[in-house]
Backbone as JSON Lines, residues from 0, in Angstrom:
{"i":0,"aa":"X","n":[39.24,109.67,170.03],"ca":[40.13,109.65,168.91],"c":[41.56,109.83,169.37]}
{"i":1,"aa":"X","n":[42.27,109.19,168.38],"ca":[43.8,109.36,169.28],"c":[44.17,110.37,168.24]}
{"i":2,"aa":"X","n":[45.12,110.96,168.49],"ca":[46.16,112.02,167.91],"c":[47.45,111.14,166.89]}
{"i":3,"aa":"X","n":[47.36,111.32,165.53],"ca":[48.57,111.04,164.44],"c":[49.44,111.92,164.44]}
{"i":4,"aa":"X","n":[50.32,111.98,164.99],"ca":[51.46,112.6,164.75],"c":[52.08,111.78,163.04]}
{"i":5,"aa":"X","n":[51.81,113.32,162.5],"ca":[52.3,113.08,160.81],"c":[53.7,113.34,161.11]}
{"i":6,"aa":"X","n":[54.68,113.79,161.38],"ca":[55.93,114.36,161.63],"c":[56.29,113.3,161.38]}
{"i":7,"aa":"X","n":[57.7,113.0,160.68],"ca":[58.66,111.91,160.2],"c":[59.66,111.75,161.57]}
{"i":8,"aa":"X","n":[60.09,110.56,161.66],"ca":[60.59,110.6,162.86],"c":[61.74,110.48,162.2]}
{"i":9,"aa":"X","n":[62.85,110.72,163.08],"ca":[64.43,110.96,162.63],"c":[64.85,109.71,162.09]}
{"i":10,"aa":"X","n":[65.39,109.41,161.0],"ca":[66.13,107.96,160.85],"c":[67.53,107.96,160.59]}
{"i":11,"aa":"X","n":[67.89,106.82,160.03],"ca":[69.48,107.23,160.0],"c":[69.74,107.57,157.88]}
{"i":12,"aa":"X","n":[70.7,108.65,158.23],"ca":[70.41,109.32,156.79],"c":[71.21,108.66,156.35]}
{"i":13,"aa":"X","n":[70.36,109.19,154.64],"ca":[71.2,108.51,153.71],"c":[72.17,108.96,153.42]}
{"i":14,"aa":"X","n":[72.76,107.98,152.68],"ca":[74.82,109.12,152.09],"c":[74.12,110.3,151.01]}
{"i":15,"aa":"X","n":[74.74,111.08,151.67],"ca":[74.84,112.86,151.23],"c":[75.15,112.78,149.74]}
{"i":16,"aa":"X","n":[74.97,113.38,149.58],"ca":[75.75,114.28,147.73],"c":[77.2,114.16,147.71]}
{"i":17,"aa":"X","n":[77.26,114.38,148.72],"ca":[79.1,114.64,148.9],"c":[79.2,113.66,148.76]}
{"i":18,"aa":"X","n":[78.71,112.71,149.65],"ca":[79.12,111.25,149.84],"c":[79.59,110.44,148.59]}
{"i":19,"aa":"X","n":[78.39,110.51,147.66],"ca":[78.33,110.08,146.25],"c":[79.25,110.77,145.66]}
{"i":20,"aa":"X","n":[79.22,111.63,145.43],"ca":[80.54,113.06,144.76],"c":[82.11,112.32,145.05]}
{"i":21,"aa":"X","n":[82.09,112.07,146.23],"ca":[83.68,111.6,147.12],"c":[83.81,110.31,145.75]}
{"i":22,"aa":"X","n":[83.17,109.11,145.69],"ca":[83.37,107.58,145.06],"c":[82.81,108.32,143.92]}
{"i":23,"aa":"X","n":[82.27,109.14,143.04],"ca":[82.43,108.92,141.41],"c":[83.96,109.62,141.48]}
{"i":24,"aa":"X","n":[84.33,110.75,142.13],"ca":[85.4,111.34,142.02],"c":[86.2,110.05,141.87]}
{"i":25,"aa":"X","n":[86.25,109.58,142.77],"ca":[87.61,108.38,143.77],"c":[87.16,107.54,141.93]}
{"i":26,"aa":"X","n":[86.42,106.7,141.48],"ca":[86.09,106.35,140.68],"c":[86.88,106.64,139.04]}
{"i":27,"aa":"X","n":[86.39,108.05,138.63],"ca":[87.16,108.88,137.53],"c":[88.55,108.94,137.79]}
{"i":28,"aa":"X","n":[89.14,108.86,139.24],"ca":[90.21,109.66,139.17],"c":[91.3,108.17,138.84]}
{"i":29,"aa":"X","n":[90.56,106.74,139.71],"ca":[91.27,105.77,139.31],"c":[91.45,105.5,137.91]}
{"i":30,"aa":"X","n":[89.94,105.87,137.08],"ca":[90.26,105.48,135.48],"c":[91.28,105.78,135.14]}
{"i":31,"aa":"X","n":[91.33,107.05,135.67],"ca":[92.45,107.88,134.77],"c":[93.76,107.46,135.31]}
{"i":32,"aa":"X","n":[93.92,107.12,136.09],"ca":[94.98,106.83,136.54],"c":[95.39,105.7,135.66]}
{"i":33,"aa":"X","n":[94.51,104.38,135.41],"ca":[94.89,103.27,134.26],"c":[94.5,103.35,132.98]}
{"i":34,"aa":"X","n":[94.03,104.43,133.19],"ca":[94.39,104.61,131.59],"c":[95.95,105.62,131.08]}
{"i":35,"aa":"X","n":[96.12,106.39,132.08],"ca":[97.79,107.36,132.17],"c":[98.66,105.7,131.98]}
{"i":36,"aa":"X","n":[98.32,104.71,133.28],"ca":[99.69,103.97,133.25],"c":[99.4,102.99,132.18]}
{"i":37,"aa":"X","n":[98.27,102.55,131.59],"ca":[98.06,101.9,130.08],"c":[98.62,102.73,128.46]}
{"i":38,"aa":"X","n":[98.25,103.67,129.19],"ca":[99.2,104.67,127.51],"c":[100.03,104.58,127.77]}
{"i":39,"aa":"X","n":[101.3,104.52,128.73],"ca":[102.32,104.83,129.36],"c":[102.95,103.59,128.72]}
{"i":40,"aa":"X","n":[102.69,102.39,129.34],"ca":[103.07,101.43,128.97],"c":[102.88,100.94,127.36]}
{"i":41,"aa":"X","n":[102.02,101.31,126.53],"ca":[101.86,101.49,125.25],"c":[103.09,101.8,124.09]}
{"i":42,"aa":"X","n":[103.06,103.44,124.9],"ca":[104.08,104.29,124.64],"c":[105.51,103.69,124.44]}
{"i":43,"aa":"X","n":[105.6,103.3,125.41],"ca":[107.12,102.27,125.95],"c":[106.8,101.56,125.03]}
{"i":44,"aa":"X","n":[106.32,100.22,124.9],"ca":[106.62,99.51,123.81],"c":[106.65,99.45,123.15]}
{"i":45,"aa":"X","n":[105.85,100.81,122.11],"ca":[105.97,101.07,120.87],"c":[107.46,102.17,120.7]}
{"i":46,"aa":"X","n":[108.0,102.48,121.38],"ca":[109.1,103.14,121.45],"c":[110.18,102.06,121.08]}
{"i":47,"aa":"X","n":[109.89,100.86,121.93],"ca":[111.16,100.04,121.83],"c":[110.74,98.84,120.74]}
{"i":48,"aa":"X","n":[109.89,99.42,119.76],"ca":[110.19,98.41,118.51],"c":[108.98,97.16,118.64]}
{"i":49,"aa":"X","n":[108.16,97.28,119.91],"ca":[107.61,96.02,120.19],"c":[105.84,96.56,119.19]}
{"i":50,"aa":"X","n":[105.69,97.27,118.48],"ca":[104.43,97.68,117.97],"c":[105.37,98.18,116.82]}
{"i":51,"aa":"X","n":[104.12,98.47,116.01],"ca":[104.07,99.05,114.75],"c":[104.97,98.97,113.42]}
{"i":52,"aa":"X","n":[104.87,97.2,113.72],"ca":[105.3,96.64,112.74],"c":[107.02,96.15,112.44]}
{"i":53,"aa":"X","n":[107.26,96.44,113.82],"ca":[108.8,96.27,114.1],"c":[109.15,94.08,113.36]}
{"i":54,"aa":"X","n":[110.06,94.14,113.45],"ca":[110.57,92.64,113.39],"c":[110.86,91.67,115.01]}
{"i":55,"aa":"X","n":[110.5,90.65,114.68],"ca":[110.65,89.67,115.85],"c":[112.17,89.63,116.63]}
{"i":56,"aa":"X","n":[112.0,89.55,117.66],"ca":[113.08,89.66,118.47],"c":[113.83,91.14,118.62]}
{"i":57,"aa":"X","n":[113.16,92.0,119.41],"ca":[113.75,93.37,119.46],"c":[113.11,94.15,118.58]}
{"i":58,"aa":"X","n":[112.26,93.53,117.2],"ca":[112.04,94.82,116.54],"c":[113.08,95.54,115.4]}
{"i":59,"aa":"X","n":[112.36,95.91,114.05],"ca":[113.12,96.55,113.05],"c":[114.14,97.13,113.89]}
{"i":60,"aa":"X","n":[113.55,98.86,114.45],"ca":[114.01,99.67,114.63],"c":[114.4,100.06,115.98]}
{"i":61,"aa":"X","n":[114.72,98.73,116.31],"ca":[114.94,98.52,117.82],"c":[116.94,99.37,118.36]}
{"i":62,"aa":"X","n":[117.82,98.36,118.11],"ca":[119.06,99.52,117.54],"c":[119.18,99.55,116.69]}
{"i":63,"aa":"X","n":[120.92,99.87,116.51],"ca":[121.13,100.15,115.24],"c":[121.24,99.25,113.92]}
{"i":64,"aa":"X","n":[120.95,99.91,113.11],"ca":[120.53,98.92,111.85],"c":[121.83,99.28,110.55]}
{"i":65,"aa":"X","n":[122.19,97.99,110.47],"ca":[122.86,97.54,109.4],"c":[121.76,98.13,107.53]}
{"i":66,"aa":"X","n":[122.95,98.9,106.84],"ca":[122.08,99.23,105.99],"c":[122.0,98.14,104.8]}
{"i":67,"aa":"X","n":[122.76,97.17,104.82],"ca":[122.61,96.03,104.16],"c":[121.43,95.49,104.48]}
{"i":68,"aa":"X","n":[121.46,95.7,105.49],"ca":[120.16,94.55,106.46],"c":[118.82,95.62,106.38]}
{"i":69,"aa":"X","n":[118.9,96.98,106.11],"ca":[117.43,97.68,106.17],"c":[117.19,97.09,104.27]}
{"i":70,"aa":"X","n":[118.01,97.3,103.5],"ca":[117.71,96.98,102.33],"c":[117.17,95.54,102.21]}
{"i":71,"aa":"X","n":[117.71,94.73,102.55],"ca":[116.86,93.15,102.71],"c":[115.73,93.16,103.34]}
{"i":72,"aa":"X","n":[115.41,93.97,104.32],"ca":[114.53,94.14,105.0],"c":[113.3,95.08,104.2]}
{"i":73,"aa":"X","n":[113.8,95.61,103.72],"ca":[112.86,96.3,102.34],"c":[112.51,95.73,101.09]}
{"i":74,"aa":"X","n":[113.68,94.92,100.6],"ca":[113.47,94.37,99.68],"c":[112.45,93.18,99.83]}
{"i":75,"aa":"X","n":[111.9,92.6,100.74],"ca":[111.08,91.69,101.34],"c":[110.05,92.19,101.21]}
{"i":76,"aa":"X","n":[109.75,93.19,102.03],"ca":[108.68,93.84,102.18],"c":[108.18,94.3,101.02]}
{"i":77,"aa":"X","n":[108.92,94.91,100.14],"ca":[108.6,95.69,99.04],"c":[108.19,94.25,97.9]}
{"i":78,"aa":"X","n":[108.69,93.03,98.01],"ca":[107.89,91.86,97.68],"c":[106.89,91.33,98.21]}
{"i":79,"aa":"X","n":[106.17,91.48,99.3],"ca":[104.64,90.77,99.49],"c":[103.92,92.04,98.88]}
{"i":80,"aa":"X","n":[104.24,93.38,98.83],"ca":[103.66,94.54,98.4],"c":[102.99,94.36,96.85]}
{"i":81,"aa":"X","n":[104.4,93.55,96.04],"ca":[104.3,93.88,94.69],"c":[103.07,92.69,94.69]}
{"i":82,"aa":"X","n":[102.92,91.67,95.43],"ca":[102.36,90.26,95.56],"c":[100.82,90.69,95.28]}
{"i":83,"aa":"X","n":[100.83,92.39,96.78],"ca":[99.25,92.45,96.79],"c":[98.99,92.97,96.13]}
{"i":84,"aa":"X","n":[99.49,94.08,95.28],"ca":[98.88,95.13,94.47],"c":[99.11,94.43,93.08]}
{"i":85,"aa":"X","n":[99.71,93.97,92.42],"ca":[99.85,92.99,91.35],"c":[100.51,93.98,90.66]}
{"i":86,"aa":"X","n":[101.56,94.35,91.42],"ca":[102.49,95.69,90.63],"c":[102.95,94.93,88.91]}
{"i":87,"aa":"X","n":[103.24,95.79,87.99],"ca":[104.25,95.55,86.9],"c":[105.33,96.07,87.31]}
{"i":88,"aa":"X","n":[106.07,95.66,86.09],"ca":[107.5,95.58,86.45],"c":[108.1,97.3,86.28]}
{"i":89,"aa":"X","n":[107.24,98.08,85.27],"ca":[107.46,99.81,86.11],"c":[107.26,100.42,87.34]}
{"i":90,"aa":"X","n":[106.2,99.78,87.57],"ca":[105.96,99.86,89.09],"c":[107.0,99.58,90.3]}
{"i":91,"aa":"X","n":[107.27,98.57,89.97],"ca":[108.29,98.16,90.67],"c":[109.92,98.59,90.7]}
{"i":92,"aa":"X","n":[110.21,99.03,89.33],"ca":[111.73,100.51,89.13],"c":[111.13,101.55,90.02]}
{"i":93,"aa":"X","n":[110.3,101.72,89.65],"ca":[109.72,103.36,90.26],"c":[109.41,103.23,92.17]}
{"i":94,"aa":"X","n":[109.0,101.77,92.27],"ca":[108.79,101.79,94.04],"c":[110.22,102.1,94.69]}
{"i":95,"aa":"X","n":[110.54,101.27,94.28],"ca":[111.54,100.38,95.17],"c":[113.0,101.95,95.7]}
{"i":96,"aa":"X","n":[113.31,102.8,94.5],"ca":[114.27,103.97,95.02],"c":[113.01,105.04,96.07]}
{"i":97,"aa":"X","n":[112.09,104.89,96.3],"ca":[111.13,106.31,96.55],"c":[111.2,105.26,98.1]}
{"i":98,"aa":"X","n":[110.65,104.4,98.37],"ca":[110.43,103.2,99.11],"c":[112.51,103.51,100.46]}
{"i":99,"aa":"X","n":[113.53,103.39,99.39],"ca":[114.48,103.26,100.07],"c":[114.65,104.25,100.75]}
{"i":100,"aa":"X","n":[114.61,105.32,99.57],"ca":[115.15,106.66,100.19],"c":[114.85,107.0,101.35]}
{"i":101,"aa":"X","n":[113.28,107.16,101.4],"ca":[112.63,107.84,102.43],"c":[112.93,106.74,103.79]}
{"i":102,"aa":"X","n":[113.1,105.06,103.66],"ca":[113.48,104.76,104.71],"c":[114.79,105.46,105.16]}
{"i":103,"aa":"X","n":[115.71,105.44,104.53],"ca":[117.18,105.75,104.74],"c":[117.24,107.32,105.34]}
{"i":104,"aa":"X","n":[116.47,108.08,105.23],"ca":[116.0,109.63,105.48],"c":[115.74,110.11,106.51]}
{"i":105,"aa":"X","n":[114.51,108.56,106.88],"ca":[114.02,108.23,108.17],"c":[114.84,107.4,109.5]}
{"i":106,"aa":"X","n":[115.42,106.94,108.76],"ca":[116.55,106.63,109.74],"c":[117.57,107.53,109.9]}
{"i":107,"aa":"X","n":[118.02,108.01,109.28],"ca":[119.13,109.18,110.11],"c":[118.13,110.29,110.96]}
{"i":108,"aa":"X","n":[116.97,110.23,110.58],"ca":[116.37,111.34,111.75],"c":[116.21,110.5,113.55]}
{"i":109,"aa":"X","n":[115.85,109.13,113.02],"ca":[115.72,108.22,114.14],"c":[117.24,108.48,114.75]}
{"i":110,"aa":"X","n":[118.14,108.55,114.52],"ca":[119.49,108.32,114.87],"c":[119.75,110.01,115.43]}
{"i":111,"aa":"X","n":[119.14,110.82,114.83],"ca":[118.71,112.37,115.81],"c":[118.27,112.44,116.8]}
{"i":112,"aa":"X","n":[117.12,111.61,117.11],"ca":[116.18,111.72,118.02],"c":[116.59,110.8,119.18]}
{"i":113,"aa":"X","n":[117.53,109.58,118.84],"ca":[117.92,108.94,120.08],"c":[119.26,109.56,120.76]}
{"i":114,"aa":"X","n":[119.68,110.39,119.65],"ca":[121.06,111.24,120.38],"c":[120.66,112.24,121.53]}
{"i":115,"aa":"X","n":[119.29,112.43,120.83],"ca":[118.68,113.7,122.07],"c":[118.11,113.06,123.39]}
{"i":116,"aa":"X","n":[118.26,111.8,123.3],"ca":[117.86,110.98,124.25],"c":[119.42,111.01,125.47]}
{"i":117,"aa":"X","n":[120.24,110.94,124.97],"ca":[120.94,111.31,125.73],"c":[122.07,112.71,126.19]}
{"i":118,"aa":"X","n":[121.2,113.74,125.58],"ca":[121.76,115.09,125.87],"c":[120.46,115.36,126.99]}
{"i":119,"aa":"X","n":[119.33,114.59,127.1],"ca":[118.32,115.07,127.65],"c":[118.46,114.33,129.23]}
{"i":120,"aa":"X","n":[119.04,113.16,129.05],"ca":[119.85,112.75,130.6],"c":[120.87,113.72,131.09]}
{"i":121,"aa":"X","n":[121.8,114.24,130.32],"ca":[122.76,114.87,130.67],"c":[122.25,116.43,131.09]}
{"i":122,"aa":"X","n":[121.29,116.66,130.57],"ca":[120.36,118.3,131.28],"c":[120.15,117.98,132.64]}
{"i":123,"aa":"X","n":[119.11,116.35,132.54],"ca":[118.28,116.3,134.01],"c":[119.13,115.94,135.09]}
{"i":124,"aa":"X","n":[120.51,115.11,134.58],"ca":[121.14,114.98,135.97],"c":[122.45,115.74,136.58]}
{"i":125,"aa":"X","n":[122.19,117.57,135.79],"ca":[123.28,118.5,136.74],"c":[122.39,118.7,137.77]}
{"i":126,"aa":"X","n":[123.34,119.47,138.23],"ca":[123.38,119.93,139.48],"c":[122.05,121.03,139.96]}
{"i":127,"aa":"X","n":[122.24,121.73,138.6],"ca":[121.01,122.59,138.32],"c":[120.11,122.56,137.28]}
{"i":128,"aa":"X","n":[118.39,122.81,137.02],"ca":[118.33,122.44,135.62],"c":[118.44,123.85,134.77]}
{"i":129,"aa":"X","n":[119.08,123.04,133.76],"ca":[119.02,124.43,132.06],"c":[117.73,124.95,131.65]}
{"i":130,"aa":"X","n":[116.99,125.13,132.33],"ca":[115.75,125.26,131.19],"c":[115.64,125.55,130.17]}
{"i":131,"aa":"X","n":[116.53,126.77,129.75],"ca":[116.71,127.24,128.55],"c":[117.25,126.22,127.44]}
{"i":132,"aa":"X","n":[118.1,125.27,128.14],"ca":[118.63,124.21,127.41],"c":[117.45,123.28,127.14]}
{"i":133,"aa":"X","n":[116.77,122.61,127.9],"ca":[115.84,122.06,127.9],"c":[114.24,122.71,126.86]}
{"i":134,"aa":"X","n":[114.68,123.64,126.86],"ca":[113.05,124.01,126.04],"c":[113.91,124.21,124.7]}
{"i":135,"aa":"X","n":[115.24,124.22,124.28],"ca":[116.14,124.1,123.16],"c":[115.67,122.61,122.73]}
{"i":136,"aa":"X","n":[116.03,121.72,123.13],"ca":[116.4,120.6,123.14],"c":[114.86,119.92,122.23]}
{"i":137,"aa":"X","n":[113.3,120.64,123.71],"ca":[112.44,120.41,123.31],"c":[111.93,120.91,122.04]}
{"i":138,"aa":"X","n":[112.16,122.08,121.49],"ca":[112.18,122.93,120.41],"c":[112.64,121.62,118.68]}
{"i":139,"aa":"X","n":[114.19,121.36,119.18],"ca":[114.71,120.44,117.9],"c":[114.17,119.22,117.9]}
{"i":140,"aa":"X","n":[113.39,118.75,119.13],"ca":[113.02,117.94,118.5],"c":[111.56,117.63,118.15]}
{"i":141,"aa":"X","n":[110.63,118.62,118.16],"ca":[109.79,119.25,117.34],"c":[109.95,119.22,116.25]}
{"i":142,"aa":"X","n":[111.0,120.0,115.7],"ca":[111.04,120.11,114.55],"c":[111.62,119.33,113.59]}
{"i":143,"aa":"X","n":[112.27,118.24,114.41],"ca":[112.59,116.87,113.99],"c":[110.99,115.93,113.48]}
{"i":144,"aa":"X","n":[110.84,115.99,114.75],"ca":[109.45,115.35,114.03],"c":[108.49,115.74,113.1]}
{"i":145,"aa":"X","n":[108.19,117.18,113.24],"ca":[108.06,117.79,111.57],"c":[108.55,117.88,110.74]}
{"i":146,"aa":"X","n":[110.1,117.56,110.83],"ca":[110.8,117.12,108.91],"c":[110.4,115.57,109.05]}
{"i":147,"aa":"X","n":[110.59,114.5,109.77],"ca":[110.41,113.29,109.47],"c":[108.58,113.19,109.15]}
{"i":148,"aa":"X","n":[107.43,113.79,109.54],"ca":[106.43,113.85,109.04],"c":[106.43,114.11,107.73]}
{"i":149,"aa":"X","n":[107.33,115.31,107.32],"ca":[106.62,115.94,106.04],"c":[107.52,114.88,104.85]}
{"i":150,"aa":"X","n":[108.42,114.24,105.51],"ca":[109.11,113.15,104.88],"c":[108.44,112.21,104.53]}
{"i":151,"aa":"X","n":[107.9,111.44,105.32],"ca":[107.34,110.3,105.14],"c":[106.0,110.63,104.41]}
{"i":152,"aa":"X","n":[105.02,112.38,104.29],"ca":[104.17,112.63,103.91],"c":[104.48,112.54,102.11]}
{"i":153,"aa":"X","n":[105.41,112.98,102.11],"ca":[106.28,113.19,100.57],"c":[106.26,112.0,100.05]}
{"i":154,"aa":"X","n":[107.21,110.55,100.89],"ca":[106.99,109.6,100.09],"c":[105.4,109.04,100.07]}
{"i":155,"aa":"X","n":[104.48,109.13,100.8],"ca":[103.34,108.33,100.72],"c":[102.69,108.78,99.31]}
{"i":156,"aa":"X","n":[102.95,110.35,98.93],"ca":[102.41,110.77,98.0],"c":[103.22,110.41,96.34]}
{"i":157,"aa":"X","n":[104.65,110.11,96.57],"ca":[105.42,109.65,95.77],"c":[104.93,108.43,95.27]}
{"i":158,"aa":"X","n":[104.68,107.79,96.19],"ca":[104.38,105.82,96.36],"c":[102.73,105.95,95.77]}
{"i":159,"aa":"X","n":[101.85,107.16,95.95],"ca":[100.21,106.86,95.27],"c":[100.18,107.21,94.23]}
{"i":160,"aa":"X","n":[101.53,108.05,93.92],"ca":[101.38,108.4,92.28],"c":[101.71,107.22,91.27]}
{"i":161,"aa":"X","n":[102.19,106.46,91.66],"ca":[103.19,105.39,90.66],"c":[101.63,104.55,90.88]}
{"i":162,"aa":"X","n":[100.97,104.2,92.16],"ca":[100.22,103.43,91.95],"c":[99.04,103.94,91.43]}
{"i":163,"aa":"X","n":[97.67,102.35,90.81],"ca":[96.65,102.73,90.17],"c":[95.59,103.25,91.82]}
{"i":164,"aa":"X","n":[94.76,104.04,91.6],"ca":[93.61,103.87,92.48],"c":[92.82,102.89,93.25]}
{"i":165,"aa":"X","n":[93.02,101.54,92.01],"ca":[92.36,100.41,92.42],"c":[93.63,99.84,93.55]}
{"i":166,"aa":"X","n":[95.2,100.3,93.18],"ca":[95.95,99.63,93.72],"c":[96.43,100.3,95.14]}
{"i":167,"aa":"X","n":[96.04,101.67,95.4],"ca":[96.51,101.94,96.65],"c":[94.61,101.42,97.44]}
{"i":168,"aa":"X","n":[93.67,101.21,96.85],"ca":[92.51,100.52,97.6],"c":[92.49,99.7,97.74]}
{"i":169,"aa":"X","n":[93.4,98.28,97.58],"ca":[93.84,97.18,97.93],"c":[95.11,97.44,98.88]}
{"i":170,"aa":"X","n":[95.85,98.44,99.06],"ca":[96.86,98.01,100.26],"c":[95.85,98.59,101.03]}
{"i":171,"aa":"X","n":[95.0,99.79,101.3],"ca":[94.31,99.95,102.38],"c":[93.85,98.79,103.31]}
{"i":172,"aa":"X","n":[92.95,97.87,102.05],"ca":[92.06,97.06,102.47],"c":[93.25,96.11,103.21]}
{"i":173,"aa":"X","n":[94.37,95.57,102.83],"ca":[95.43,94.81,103.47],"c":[95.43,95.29,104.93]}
{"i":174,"aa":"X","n":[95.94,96.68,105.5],"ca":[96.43,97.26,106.06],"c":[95.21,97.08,107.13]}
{"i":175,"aa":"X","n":[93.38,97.47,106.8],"ca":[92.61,97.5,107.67],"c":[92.52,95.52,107.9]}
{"i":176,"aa":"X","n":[92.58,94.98,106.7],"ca":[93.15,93.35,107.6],"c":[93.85,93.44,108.66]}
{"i":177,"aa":"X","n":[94.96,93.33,108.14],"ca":[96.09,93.4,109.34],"c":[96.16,93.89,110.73]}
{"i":178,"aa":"X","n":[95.67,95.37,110.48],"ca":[95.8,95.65,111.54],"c":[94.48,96.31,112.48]}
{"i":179,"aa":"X","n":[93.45,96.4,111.69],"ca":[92.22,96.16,112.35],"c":[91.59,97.79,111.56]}
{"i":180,"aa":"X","n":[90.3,97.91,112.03],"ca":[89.68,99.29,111.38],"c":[90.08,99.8,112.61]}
{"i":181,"aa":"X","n":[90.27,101.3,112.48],"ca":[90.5,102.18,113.21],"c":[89.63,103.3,113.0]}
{"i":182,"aa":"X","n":[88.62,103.32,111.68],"ca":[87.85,104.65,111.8],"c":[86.48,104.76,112.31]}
């Protein structure tokens, strides 16, 4: 009888734990990386007017805006509106000042927030940084964006009162047209 050596003979090993660990890491860390420079780039263009409903060529709220020209620009708008909801003609006294205001409201805060755009160059390129200035800076405009929220929260609620139920469930339904479901 011959002798079986059961013993496994040495082979060449497989990739380790680590090994695998190293490429999902390397893996996750690239996602994230395109997904940082995909929001990033998002960000940017919806900053500069190119999203969320801006106008062709530059965008509504791209610079500065002529208030003749935001009112035409409303008054348009505030006509395919009356088109979808099949406003009456109270409806339409009652939109159209709640509709302006809060744009006009919203634009002088916009006109806040790009001024801080350049007090916030003028922090980063002394000599030394302010921090204290800088967490100021970050502070107002916080709270910029919480008056222009609770602004625009005010008119949305202004704008559902005038309308019927059936009629703010038809701009929804417009709105998830347009611009796709999101929930």
């Amino acid at each position: 009888m011959t002798d079986v050596n059961l013993t496994p003979e040495p082979s060449t090993p497989a990739p380790g734990p680590s090994r695998r660990r190293f490429f999902r890491w390397a893996a996750i860390a690239a996602t994230a990386a395109i997904a940082a420079l995909a929001t990033g780039v998002g960000i940017k263009a919806y900053a500069h007017g190119w999203g969320g409903g801006g106008w062709h060529r530059g965008g509504f709220m791209h610079g500065p805006v002529d208030p003749a020209r935001l009112d035409q620009h409303l008054d348009r708008m505030l006509k395919h509106l009356y088109v979808e909801i099949d406003a009456t003609e109270a409806q339409k006294q009652a939109l159209a000042p709640i509709v302006k205001a809060a744009a006009r409201d919203l634009l002088a805060m916009r006109d806040k927030h790009r001024s801080a755009h350049g007090q916030l160059a003028t922090l980063l390129t002394q000599p030394t940084i302010d921090r204290a200035a800088l967490e100021s800076l970050r502070a107002s405009q916080l709270a910029l964006a919480e008056q222009a929220s609770k602004r625009l929260a005010q008119a949305l609620a202004d704008v559902g009162d005038v309308l019927t139920p059936e009629q703010r469930k038809a701009i929804a339904e417009h709105i998830a047209r347009r611009h796709g479901s999101h929930g």
